[in-house]
C-alpha positions as CSV (number, residue, x, y, z in Angstrom):
1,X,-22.3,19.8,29.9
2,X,-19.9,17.0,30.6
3,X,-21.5,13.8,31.9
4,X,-20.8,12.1,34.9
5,X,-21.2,9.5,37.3
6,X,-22.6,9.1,39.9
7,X,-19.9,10.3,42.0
8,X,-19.5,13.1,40.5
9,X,-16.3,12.4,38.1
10,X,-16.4,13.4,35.0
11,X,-16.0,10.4,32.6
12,X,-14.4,12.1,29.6
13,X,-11.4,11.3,30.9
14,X,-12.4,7.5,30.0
15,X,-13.5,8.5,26.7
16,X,-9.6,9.8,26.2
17,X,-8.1,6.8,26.8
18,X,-10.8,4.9,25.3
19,X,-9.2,6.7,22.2
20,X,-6.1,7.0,22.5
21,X,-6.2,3.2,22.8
22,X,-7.7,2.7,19.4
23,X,-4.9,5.3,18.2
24,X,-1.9,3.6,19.4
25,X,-3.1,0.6,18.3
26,X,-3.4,2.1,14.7
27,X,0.0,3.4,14.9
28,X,1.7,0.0,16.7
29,X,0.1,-2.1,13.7
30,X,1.5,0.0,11.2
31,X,5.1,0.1,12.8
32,X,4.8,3.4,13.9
33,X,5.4,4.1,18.1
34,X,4.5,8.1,17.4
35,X,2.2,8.8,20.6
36,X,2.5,12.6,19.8
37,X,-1.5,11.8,18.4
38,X,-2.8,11.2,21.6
39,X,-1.1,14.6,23.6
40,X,-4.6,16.1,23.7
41,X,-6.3,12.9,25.3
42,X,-3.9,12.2,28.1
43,X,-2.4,13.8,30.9
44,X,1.6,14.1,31.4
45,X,1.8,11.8,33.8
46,X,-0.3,9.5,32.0
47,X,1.7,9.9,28.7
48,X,4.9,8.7,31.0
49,X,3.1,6.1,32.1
50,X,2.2,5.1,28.3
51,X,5.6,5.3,27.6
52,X,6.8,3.0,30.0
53,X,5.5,0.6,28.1
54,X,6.8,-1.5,24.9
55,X,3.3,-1.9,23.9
56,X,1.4,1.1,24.0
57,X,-2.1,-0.2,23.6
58,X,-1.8,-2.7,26.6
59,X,-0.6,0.3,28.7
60,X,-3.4,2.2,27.8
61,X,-5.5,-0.3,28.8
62,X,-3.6,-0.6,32.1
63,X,-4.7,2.9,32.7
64,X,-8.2,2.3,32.2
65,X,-8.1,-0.2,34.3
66,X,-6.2,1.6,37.2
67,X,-9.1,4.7,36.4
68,X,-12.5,2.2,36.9
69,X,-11.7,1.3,40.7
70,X,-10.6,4.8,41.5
71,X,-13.6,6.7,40.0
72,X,-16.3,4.1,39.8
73,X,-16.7,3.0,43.4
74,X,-19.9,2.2,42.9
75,X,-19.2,-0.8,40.4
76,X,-16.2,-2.0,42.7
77,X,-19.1,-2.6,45.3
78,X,-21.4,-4.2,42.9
79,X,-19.8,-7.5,42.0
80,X,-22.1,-8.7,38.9
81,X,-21.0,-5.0,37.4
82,X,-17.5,-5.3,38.3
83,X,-17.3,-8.7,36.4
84,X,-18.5,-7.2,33.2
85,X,-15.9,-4.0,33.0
86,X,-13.2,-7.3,33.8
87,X,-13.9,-8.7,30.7
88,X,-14.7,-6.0,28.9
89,X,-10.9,-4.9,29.4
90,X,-9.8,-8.2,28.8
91,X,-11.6,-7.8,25.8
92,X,-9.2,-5.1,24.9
93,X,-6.5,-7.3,25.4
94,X,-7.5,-9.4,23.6
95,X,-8.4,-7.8,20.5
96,X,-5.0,-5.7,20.1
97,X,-3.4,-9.2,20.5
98,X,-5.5,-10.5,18.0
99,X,-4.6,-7.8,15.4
100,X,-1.3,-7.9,16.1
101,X,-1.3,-11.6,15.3
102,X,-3.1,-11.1,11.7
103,X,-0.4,-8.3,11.1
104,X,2.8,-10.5,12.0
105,X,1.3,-13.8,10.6
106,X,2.2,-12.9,6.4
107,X,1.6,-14.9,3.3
108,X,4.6,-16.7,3.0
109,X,7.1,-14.9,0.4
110,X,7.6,-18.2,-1.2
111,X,4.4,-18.9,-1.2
112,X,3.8,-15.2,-3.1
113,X,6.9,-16.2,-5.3
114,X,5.9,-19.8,-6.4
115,X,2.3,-18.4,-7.3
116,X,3.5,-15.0,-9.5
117,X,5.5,-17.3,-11.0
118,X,3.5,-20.0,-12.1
119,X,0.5,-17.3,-13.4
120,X,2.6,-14.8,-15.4
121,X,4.2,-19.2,-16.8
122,X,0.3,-19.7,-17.8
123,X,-0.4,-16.6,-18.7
124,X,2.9,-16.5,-21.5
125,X,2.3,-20.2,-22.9
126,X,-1.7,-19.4,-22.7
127,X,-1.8,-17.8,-26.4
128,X,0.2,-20.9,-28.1
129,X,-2.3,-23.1,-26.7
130,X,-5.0,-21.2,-27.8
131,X,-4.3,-19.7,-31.2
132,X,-5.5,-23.2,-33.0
133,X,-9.0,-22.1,-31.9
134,X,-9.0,-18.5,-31.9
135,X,-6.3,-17.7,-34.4
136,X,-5.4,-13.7,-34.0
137,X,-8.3,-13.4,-31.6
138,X,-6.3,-15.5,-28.8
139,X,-4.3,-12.2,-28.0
140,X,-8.0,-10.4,-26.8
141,X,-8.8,-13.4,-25.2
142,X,-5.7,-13.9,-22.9
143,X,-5.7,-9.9,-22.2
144,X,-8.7,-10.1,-20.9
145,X,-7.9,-13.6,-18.8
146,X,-4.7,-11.6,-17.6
147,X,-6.5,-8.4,-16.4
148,X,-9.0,-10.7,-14.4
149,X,-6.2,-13.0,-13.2
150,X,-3.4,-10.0,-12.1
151,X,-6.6,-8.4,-10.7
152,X,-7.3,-11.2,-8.7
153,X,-3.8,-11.3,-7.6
154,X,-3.2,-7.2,-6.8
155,X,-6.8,-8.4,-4.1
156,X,-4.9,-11.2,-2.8
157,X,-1.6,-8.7,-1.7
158,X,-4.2,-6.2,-0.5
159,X,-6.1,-8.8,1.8
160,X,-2.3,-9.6,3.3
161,X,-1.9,-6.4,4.8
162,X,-5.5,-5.4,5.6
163,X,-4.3,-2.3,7.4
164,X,-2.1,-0.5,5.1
165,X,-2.8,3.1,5.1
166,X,-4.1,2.8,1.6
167,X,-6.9,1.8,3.1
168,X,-7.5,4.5,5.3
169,X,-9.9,2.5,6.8
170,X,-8.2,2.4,10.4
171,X,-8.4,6.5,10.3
172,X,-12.2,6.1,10.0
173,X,-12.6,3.6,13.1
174,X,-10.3,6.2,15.2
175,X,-12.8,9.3,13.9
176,X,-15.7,7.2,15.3
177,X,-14.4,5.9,18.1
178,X,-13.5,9.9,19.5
179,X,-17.4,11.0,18.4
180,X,-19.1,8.4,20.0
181,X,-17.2,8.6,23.5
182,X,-17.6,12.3,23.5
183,X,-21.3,11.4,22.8
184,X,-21.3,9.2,24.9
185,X,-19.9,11.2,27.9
186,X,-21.5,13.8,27.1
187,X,-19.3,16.5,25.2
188,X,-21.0,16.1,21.7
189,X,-24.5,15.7,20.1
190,X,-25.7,12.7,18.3
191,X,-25.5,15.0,14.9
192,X,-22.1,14.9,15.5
193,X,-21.9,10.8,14.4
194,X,-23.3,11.8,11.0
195,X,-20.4,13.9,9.7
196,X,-18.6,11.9,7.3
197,X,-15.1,10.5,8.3
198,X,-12.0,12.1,7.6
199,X,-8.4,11.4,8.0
200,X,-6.7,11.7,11.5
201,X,-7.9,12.3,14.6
């Protein structure tokens, strides 16, 4: 049974661009402007619409925007509702913004440089210093302080590009995202959410 509102519209079609939104974000972070992901979610004319668009994301949310007055008439009357659905799409806005910032604002390569330079300089002279304490044993001693240190720096690279697909951890948010509108409008049961993630959507 497909949920809808009081006007009778059914709202999965909010719940597809809900989710297409969260997948061409995914792909525009990563570099990638592939929208064949979202063919399932949106109609033709819709996709064209998307398409139009440099940013993908912000068009979706375009679209949900143009869908709220058109099929919610009801909140377009009720002016304390209407407020809320404003922000809450500028709150769309503003979050692919905000990714996009974190994903275009890099460590510095110098910086990167300087510091893999300077640890694998104290990591080579670190023995000389220490063999007049440790003798032979220095050599355990600084491979242990340079699989902590090089650990410490193979994080730091990770926590630079937090959405690599390495992580896989953007795939997982997408998978959610797509159960819990269907829940939410209706096309899915709550034991649905308890499947765990996989890759895709």
């Amino acid at each position: 049974m497909i949920a809808t509102y009081d006007s009778g519209v059914p709202l999965v079609e909010l719940g597809n661009l809900l989710t297409a939104y969260c997948v061409l974000l995914k792909e525009r972070i990563r570099g990638n402007e592939d929208d064949s992901k979202i063919h399932h979610l949106v109609s033709l004319e819709q996709l064209n619409k998307i398409r139009g668009f440099q940013n993908k994301p912000i068009a979706t949310v375009s679209l949900i925007s143009q869908w709220i007055p058109i099929h919610c008439k009801w909140f377009m009357q009720n002016s304390s509702m209407l407020r809320m659905l404003e922000m809450q799409i500028c709150d769309l806005t503003s979050y692919a913004m905000s990714i996009e910032r974190i994903v275009h604002s890099p460590i510095p390569f110098s910086y990167v440089a300087h510091a893999h330079h300077l640890l694998a300089a104290y990591l080579v002279t670190l023995p000389f210093c220490l063999y007049s304490e440790f003798g032979w044993y220095s050599i355990v001693v600084v491979a242990l302080l340079s699989f902590g240190l090089l650990g410490i720096e193979e994080a730091g690279m990770e926590i630079e590009d937090p959405f690599s697909p390495a992580t896989g951890s953007l795939e997982e948010l997408c998978k959610a995202a797509r159960k819990n509108t269907e829940f939410i409008c209706g096309v899915s049961t709550p034991a649905v959410l308890t499947e765990p993630p996989i890759s895709g959507v």
